[in-house]
N, CA, C and O atoms as a GROMACS GRO file, in nm:
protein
  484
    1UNK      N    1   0.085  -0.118   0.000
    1UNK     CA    2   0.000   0.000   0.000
    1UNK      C    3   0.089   0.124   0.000
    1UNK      O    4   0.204   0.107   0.040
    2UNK      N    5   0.049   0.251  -0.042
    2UNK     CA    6   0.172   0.324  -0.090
    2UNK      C    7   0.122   0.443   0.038
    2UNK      O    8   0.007   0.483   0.053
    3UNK      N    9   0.202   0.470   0.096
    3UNK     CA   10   0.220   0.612   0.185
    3UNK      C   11   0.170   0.754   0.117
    3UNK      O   12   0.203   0.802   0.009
    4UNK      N   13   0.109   0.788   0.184
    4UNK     CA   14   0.071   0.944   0.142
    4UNK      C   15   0.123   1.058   0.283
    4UNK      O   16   0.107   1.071   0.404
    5UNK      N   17   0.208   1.136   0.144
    5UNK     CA   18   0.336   1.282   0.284
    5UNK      C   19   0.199   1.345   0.290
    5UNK      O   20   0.096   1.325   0.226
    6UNK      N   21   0.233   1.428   0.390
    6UNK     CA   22   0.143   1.531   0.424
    6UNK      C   23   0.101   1.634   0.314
    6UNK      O   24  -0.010   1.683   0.293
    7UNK      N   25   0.264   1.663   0.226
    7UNK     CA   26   0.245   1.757   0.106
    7UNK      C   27   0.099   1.680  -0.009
    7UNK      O   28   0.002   1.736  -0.061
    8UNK      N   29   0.132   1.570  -0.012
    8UNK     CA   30  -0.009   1.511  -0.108
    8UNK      C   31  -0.131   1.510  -0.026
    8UNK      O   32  -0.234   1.496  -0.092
    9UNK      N   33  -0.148   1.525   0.118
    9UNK     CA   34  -0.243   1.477   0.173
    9UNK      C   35  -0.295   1.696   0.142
    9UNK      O   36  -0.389   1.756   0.089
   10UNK      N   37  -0.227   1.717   0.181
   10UNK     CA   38  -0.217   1.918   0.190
   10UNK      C   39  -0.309   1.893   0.026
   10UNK      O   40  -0.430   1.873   0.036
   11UNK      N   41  -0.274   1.895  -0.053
   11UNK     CA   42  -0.308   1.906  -0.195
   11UNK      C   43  -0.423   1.805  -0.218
   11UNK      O   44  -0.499   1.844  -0.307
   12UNK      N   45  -0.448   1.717  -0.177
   12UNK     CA   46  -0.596   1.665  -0.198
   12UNK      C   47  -0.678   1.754  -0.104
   12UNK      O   48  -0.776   1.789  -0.169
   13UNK      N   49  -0.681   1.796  -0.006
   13UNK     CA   50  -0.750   1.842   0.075
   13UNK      C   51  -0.785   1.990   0.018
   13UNK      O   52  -0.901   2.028   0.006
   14UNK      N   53  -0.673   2.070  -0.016
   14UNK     CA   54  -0.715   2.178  -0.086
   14UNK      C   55  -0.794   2.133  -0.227
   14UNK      O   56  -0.893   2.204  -0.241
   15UNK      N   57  -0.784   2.069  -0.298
   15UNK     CA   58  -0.871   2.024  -0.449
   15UNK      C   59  -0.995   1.981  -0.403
   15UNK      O   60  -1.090   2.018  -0.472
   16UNK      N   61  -1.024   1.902  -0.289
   16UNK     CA   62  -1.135   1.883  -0.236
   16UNK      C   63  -1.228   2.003  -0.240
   16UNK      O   64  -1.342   2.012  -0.285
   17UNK      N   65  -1.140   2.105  -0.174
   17UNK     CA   66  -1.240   2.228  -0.107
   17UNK      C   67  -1.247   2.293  -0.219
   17UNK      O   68  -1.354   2.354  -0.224
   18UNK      N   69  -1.188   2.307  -0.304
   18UNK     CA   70  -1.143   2.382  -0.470
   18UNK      C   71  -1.291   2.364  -0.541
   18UNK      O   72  -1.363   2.449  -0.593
   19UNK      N   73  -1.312   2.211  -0.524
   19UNK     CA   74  -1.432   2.190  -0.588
   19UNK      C   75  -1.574   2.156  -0.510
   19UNK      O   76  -1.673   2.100  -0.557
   20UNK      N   77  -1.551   2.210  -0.365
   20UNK     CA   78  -1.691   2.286  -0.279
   20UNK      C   79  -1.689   2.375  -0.300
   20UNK      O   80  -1.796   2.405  -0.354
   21UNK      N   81  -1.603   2.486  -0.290
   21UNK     CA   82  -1.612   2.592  -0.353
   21UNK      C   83  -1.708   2.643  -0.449
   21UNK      O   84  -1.799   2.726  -0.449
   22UNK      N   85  -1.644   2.548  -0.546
   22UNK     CA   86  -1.740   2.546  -0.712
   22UNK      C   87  -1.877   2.532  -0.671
   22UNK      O   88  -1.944   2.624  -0.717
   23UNK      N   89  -1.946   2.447  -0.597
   23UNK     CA   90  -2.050   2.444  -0.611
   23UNK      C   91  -2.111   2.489  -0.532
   23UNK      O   92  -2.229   2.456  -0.539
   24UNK      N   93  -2.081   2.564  -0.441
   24UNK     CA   94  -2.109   2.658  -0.332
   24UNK      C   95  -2.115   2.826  -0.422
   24UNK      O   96  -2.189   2.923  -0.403
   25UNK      N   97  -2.022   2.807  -0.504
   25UNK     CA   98  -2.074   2.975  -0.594
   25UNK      C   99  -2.165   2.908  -0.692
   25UNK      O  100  -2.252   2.990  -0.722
   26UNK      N  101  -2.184   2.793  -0.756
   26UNK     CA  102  -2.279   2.760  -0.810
   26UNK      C  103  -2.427   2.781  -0.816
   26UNK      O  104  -2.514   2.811  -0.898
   27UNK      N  105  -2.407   2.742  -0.654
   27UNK     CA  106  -2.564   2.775  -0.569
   27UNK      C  107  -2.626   2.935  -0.508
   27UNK      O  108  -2.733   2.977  -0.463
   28UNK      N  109  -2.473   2.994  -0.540
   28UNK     CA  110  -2.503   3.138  -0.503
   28UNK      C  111  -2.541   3.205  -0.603
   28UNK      O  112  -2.616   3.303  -0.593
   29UNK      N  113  -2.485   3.153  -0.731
   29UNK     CA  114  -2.551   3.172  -0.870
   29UNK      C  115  -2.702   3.198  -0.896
   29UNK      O  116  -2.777   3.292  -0.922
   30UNK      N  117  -2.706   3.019  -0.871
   30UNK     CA  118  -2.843   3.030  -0.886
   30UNK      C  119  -2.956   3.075  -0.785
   30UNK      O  120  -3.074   3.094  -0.817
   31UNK      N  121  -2.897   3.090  -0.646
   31UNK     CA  122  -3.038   3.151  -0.540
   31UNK      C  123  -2.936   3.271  -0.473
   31UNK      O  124  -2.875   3.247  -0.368
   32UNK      N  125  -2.926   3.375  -0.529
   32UNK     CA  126  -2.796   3.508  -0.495
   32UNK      C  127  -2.851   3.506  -0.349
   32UNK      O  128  -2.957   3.460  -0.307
   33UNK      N  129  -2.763   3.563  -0.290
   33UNK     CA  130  -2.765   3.553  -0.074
   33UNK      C  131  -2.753   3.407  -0.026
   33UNK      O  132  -2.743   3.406   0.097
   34UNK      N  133  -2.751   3.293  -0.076
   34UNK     CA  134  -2.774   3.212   0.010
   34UNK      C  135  -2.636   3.182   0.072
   34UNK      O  136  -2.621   3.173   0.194
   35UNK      N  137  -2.564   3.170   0.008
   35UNK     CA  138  -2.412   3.227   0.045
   35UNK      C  139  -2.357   3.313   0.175
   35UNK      O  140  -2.265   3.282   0.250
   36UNK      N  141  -2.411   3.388   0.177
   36UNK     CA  142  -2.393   3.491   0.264
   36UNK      C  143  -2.484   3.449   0.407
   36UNK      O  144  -2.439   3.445   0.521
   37UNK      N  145  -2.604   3.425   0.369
   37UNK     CA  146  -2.684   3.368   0.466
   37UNK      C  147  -2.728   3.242   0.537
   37UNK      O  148  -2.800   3.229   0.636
   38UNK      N  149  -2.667   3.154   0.462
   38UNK     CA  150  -2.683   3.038   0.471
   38UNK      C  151  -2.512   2.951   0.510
   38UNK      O  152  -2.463   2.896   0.609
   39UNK      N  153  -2.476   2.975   0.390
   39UNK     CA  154  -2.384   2.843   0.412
   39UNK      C  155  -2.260   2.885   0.453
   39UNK      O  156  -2.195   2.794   0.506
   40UNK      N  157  -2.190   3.020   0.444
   40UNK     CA  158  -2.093   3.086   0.505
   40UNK      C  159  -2.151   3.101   0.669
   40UNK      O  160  -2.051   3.116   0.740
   41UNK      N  161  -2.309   3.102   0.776
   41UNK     CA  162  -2.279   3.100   0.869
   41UNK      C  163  -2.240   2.913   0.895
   41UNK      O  164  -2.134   2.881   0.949
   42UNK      N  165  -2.322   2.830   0.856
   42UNK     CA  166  -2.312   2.697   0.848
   42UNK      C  167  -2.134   2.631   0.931
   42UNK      O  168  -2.094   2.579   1.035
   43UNK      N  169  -2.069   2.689   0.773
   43UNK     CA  170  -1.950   2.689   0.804
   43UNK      C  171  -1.841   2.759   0.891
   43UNK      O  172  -1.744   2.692   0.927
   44UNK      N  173  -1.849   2.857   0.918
   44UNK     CA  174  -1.824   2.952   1.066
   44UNK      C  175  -1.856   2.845   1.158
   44UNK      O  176  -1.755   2.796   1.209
   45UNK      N  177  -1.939   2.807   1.186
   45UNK     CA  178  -1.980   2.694   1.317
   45UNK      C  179  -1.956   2.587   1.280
   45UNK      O  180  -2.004   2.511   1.364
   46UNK      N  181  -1.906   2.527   1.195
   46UNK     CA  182  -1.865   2.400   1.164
   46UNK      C  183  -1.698   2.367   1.169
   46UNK      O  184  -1.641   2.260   1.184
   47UNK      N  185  -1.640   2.512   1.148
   47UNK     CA  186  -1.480   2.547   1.154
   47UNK      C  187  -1.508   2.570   1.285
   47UNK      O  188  -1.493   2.692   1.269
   48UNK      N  189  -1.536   2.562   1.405
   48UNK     CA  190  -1.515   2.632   1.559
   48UNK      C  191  -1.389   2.723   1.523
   48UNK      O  192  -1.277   2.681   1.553
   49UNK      N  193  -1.405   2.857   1.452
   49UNK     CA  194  -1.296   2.986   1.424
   49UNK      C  195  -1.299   3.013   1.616
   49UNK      O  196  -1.199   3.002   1.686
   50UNK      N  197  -1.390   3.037   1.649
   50UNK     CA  198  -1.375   3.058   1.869
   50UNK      C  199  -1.384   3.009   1.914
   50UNK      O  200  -1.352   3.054   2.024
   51UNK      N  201  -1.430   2.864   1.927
   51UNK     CA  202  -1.331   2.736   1.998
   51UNK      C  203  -1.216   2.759   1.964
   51UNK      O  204  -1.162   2.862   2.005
   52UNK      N  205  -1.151   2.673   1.884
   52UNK     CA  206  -1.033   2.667   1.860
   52UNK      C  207  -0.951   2.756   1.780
   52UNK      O  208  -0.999   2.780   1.669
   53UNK      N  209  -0.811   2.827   1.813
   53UNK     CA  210  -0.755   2.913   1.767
   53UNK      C  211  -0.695   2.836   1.643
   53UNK      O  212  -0.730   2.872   1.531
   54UNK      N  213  -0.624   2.751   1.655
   54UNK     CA  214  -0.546   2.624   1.552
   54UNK      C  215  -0.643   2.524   1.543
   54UNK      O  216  -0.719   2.488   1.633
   55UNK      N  217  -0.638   2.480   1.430
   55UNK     CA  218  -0.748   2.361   1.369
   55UNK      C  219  -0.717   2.262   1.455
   55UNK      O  220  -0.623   2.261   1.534
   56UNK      N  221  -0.822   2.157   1.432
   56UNK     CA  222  -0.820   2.021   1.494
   56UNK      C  223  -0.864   1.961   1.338
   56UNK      O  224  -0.927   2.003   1.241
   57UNK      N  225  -0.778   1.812   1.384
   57UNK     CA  226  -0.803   1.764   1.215
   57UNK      C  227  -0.951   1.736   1.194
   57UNK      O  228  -0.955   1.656   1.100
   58UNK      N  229  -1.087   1.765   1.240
   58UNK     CA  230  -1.178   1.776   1.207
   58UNK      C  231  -1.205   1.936   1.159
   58UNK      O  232  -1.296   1.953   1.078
   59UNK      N  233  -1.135   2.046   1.203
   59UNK     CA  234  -1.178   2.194   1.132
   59UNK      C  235  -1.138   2.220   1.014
   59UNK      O  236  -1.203   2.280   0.928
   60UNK      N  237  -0.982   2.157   1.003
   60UNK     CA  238  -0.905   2.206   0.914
   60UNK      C  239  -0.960   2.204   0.777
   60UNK      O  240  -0.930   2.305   0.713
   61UNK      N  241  -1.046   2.100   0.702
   61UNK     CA  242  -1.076   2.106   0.590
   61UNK      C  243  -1.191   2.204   0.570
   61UNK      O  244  -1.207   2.261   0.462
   62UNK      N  245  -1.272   2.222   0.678
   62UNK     CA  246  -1.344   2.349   0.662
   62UNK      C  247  -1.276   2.470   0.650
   62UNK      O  248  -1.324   2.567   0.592
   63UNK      N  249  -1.152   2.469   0.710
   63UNK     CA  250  -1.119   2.603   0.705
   63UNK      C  251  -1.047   2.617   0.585
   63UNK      O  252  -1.009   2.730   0.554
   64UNK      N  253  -1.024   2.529   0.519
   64UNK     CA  254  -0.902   2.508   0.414
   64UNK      C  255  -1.053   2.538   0.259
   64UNK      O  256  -1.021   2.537   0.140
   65UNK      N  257  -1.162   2.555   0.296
   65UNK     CA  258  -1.289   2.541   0.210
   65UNK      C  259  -1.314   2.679   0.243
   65UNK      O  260  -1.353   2.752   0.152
   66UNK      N  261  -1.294   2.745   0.403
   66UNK     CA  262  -1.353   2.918   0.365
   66UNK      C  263  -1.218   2.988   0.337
   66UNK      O  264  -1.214   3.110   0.347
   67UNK      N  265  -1.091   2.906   0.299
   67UNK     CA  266  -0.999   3.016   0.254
   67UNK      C  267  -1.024   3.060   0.073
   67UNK      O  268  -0.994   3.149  -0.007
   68UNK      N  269  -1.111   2.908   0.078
   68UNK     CA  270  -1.130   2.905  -0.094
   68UNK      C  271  -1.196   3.009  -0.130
   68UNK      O  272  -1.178   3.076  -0.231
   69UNK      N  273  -1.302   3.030  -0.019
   69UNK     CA  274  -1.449   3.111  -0.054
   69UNK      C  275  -1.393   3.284  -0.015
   69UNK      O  276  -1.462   3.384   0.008
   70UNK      N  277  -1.242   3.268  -0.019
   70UNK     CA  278  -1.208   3.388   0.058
   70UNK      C  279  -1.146   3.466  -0.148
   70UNK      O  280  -1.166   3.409  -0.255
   71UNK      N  281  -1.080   3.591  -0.125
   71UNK     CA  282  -1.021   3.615  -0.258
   71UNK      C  283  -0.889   3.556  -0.295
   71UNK      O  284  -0.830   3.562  -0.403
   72UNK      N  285  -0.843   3.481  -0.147
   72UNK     CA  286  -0.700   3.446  -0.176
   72UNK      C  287  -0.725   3.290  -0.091
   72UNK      O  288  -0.787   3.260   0.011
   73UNK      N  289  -0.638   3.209  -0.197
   73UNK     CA  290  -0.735   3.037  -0.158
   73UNK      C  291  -0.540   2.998  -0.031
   73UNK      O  292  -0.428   3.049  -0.017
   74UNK      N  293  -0.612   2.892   0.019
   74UNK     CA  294  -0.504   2.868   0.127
   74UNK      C  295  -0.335   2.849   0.070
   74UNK      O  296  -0.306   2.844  -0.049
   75UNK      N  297  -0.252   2.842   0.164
   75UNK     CA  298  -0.133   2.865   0.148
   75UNK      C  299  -0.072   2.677   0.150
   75UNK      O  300  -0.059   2.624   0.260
   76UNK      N  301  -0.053   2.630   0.074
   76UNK     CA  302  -0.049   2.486   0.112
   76UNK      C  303   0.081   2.458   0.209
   76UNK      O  304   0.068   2.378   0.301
   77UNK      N  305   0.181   2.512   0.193
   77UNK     CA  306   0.267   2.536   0.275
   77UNK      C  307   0.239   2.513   0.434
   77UNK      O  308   0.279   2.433   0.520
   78UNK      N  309   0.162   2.608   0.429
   78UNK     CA  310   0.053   2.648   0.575
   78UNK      C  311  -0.044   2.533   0.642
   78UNK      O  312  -0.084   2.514   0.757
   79UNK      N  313  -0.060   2.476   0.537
   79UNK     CA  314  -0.172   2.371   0.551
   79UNK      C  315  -0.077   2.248   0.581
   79UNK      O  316  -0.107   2.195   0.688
   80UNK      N  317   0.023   2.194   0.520
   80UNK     CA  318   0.134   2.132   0.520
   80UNK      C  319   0.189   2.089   0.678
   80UNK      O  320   0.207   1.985   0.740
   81UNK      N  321   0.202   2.224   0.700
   81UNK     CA  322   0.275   2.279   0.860
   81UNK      C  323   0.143   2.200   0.973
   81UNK      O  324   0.159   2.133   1.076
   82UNK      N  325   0.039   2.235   0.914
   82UNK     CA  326  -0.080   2.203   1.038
   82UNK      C  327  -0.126   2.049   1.018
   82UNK      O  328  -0.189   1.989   1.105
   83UNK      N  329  -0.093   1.999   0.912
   83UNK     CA  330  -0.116   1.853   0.912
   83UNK      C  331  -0.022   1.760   0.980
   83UNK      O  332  -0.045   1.658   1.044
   84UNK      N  333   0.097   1.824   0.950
   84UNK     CA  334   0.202   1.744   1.014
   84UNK      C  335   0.205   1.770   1.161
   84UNK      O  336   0.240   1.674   1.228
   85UNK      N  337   0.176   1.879   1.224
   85UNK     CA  338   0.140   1.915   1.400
   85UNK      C  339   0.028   1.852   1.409
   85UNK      O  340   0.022   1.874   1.530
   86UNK      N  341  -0.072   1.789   1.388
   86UNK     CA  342  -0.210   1.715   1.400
   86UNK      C  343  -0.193   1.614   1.376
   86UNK      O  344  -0.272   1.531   1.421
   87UNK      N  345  -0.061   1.562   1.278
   87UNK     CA  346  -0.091   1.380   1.293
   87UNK      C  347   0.047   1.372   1.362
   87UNK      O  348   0.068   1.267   1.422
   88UNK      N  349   0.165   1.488   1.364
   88UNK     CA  350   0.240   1.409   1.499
   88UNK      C  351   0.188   1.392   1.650
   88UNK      O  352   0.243   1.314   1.728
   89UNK      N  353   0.052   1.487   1.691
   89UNK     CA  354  -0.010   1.463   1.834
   89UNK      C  355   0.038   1.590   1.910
   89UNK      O  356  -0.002   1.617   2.023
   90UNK      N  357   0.133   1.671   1.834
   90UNK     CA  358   0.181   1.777   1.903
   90UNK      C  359   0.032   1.835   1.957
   90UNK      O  360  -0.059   1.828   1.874
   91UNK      N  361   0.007   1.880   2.058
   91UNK     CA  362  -0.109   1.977   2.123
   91UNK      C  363  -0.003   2.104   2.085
   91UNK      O  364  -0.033   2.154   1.977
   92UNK      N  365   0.059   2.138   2.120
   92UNK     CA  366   0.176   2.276   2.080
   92UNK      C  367   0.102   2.367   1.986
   92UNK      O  368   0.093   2.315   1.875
   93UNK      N  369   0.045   2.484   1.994
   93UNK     CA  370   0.038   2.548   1.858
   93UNK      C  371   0.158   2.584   1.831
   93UNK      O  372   0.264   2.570   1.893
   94UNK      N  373   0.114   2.667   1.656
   94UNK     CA  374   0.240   2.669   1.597
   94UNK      C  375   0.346   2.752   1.637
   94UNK      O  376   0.295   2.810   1.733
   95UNK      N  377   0.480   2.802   1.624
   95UNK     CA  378   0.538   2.923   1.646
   95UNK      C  379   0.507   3.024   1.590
   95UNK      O  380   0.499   3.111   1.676
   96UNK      N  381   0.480   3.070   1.478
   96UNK     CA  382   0.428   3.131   1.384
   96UNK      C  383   0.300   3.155   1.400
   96UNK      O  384   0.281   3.269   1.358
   97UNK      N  385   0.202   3.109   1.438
   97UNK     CA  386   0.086   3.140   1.492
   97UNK      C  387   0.061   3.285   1.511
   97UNK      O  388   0.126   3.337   1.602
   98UNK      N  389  -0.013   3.353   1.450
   98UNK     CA  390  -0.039   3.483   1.474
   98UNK      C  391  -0.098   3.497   1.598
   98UNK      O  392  -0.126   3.392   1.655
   99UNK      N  393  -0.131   3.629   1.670
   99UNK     CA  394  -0.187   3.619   1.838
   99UNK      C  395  -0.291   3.667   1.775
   99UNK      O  396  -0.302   3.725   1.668
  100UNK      N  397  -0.395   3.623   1.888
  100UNK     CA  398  -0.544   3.596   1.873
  100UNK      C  399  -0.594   3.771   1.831
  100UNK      O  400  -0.539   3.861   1.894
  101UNK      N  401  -0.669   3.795   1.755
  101UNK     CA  402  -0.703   3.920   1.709
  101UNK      C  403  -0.772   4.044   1.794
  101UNK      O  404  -0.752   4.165   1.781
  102UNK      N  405  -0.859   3.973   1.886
  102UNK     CA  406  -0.857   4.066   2.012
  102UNK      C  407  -0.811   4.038   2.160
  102UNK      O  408  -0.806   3.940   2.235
  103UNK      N  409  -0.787   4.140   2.164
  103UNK     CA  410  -0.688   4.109   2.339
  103UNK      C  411  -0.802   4.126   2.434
  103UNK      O  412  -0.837   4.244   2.425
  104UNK      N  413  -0.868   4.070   2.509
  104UNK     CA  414  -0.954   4.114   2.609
  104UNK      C  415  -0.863   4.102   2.724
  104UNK      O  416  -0.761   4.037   2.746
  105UNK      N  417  -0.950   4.205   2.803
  105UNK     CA  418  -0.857   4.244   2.937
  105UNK      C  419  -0.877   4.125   3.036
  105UNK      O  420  -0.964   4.040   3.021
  106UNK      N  421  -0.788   4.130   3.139
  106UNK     CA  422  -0.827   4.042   3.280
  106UNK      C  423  -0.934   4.102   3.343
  106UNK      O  424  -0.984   4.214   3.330
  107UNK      N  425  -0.973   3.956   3.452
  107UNK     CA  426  -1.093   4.024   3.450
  107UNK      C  427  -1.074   4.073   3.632
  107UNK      O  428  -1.009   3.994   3.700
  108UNK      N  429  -1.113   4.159   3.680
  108UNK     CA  430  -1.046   4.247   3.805
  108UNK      C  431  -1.146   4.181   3.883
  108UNK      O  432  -1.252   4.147   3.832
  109UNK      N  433  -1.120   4.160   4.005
  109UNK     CA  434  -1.227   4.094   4.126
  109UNK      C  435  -1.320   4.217   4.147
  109UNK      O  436  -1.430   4.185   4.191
  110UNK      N  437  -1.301   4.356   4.126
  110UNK     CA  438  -1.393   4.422   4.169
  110UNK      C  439  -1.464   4.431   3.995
  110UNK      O  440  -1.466   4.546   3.952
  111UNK      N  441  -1.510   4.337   3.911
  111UNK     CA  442  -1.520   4.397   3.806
  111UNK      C  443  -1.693   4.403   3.788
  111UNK      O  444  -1.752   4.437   3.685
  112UNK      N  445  -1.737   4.373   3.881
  112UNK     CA  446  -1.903   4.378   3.884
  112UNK      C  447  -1.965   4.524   3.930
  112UNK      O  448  -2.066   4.587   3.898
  113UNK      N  449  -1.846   4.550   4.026
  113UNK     CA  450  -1.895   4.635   4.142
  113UNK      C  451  -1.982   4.781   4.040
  113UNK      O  452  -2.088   4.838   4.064
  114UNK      N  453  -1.892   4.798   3.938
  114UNK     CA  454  -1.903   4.930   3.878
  114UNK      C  455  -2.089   4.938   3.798
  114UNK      O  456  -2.160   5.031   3.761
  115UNK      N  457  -2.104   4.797   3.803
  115UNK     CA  458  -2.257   4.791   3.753
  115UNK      C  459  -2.375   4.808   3.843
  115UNK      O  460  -2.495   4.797   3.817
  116UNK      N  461  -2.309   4.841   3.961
  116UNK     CA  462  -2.411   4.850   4.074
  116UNK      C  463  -2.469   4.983   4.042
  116UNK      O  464  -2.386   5.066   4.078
  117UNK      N  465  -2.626   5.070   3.966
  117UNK     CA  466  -2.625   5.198   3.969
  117UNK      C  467  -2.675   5.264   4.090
  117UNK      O  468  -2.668   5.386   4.106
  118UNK      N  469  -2.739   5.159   4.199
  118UNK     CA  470  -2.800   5.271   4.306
  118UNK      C  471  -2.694   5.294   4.382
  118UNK      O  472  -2.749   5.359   4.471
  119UNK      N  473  -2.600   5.289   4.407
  119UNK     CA  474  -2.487   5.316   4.462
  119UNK      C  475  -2.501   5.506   4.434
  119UNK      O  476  -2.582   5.529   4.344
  120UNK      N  477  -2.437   5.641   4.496
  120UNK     CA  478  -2.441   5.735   4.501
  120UNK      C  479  -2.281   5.744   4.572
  120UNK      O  480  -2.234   5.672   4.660
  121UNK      N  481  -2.238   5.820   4.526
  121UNK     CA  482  -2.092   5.868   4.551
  121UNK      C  483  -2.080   6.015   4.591
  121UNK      O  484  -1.970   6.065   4.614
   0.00000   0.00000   0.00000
Protein backbone atom coordinates (compact mmCIF):
# COMPACT_ATOMS: atom_id res chain seq x y z
CA UNK A 1 0.00 0.00 0.00
CA UNK A 2 1.72 3.24 -0.90
CA UNK A 3 2.20 6.12 1.85
CA UNK A 4 0.71 9.44 1.42
CA UNK A 5 3.36 12.82 2.84
CA UNK A 6 1.43 15.31 4.24
CA UNK A 7 2.45 17.57 1.06
CA UNK A 8 -0.09 15.11 -1.08
CA UNK A 9 -2.43 14.77 1.72
CA UNK A 10 -2.17 19.18 1.90
CA UNK A 11 -3.08 19.05 -1.95
CA UNK A 12 -5.96 16.65 -1.98
CA UNK A 13 -7.49 18.42 0.75
CA UNK A 14 -7.15 21.78 -0.86
CA UNK A 15 -8.71 20.24 -4.49
CA UNK A 16 -11.35 18.83 -2.36
CA UNK A 17 -12.40 22.28 -1.07
CA UNK A 18 -11.43 23.82 -4.70
CA UNK A 19 -14.32 21.89 -5.88
CA UNK A 20 -16.91 22.86 -2.79
CA UNK A 21 -16.12 25.92 -3.53
CA UNK A 22 -17.40 25.46 -7.12
CA UNK A 23 -20.50 24.44 -6.11
CA UNK A 24 -21.09 26.58 -3.32
CA UNK A 25 -20.74 29.75 -5.94
CA UNK A 26 -22.79 27.60 -8.10
CA UNK A 27 -25.64 27.75 -5.69
CA UNK A 28 -25.03 31.38 -5.03
CA UNK A 29 -25.51 31.72 -8.69
CA UNK A 30 -28.43 30.30 -8.86
CA UNK A 31 -30.38 31.51 -5.40
CA UNK A 32 -27.96 35.08 -4.95
CA UNK A 33 -27.65 35.53 -0.74
CA UNK A 34 -27.74 32.12 0.10
CA UNK A 35 -24.12 32.27 0.45
CA UNK A 36 -23.93 34.91 2.64
CA UNK A 37 -26.84 33.68 4.66
CA UNK A 38 -26.83 30.38 4.71
CA UNK A 39 -23.84 28.43 4.13
CA UNK A 40 -20.94 30.86 5.05
CA UNK A 41 -22.79 31.00 8.69
CA UNK A 42 -23.12 26.97 8.48
CA UNK A 43 -19.50 26.89 8.04
CA UNK A 44 -18.24 29.52 10.66
CA UNK A 45 -19.80 26.94 13.17
CA UNK A 46 -18.65 24.00 11.64
CA UNK A 47 -14.80 25.47 11.54
CA UNK A 48 -15.15 26.33 15.59
CA UNK A 49 -12.96 29.86 14.24
CA UNK A 50 -13.75 30.58 18.69
CA UNK A 51 -13.31 27.36 19.98
CA UNK A 52 -10.33 26.67 18.60
CA UNK A 53 -7.55 29.13 17.67
CA UNK A 54 -5.46 26.24 15.52
CA UNK A 55 -7.48 23.61 13.69
CA UNK A 56 -8.20 20.21 14.95
CA UNK A 57 -8.03 17.64 12.15
CA UNK A 58 -11.78 17.76 12.07
CA UNK A 59 -11.78 21.94 11.32
CA UNK A 60 -9.05 22.05 9.14
CA UNK A 61 -10.76 21.06 5.90
CA UNK A 62 -13.44 23.49 6.62
CA UNK A 63 -11.19 26.03 7.05
CA UNK A 64 -9.02 25.08 4.14
CA UNK A 65 -12.89 25.41 2.10
CA UNK A 66 -13.53 29.18 3.65
CA UNK A 67 -9.99 30.16 2.54
CA UNK A 68 -11.30 29.05 -0.94
CA UNK A 69 -14.49 31.11 -0.54
CA UNK A 70 -12.08 33.88 0.58
CA UNK A 71 -10.21 36.15 -2.58
CA UNK A 72 -6.99 34.46 -1.76
CA UNK A 73 -7.35 30.37 -1.58
CA UNK A 74 -5.04 28.68 1.27
CA UNK A 75 -1.33 28.65 1.47
CA UNK A 76 -0.49 24.86 1.12
CA UNK A 77 2.67 25.36 2.75
CA UNK A 78 0.53 26.48 5.75
CA UNK A 79 -1.72 23.71 5.51
CA UNK A 80 1.34 21.32 5.20
CA UNK A 81 2.75 22.79 8.60
CA UNK A 82 -0.80 22.03 10.38
CA UNK A 83 -1.16 18.53 9.11
CA UNK A 84 2.02 17.44 10.14
CA UNK A 85 1.40 19.15 13.99
CA UNK A 86 -2.10 17.15 14.00
CA UNK A 87 -0.91 13.80 12.93
CA UNK A 88 2.40 14.09 14.99
CA UNK A 89 -0.10 14.63 18.34
CA UNK A 90 1.81 17.77 19.03
CA UNK A 91 -1.09 19.77 21.23
CA UNK A 92 1.76 22.75 20.80
CA UNK A 93 0.38 25.48 18.58
CA UNK A 94 2.40 26.69 15.97
CA UNK A 95 5.38 29.23 16.46
CA UNK A 96 4.28 31.31 13.84
CA UNK A 97 0.87 31.40 14.92
CA UNK A 98 -0.39 34.83 14.74
CA UNK A 99 -1.87 36.19 18.38
CA UNK A 100 -5.44 35.96 18.73
CA UNK A 101 -7.03 39.20 17.09
CA UNK A 102 -8.58 40.67 20.12
CA UNK A 103 -6.88 41.09 23.39
CA UNK A 104 -9.54 41.14 26.09
CA UNK A 105 -8.57 42.44 29.37
CA UNK A 106 -8.27 40.42 32.80
CA UNK A 107 -10.93 40.24 34.50
CA UNK A 108 -10.46 42.47 38.05
CA UNK A 109 -12.27 40.94 41.26
CA UNK A 110 -13.93 44.22 41.69
CA UNK A 111 -15.20 43.97 38.06
CA UNK A 112 -19.03 43.78 38.85
CA UNK A 113 -18.95 46.35 41.42
CA UNK A 114 -19.03 49.30 38.78
CA UNK A 115 -22.57 47.91 37.53
CA UNK A 116 -24.11 48.50 40.74
CA UNK A 117 -26.25 51.98 39.69
CA UNK A 118 -28.00 52.71 43.06
CA UNK A 119 -24.87 53.16 44.62
CA UNK A 120 -24.41 57.35 45.01
CA UNK A 121 -20.92 58.68 45.51
Amino acid sequence: MAEISTQQLAELLSGIARAQAAVIQGIESAMPGARSSHVIPALQNAAHLLDHPDPTLTDLPVRILMSYMGRIGPDIANVERDLERLLSGAAAPRADAPPPAVELPAPTESAGDDLDFSKTE
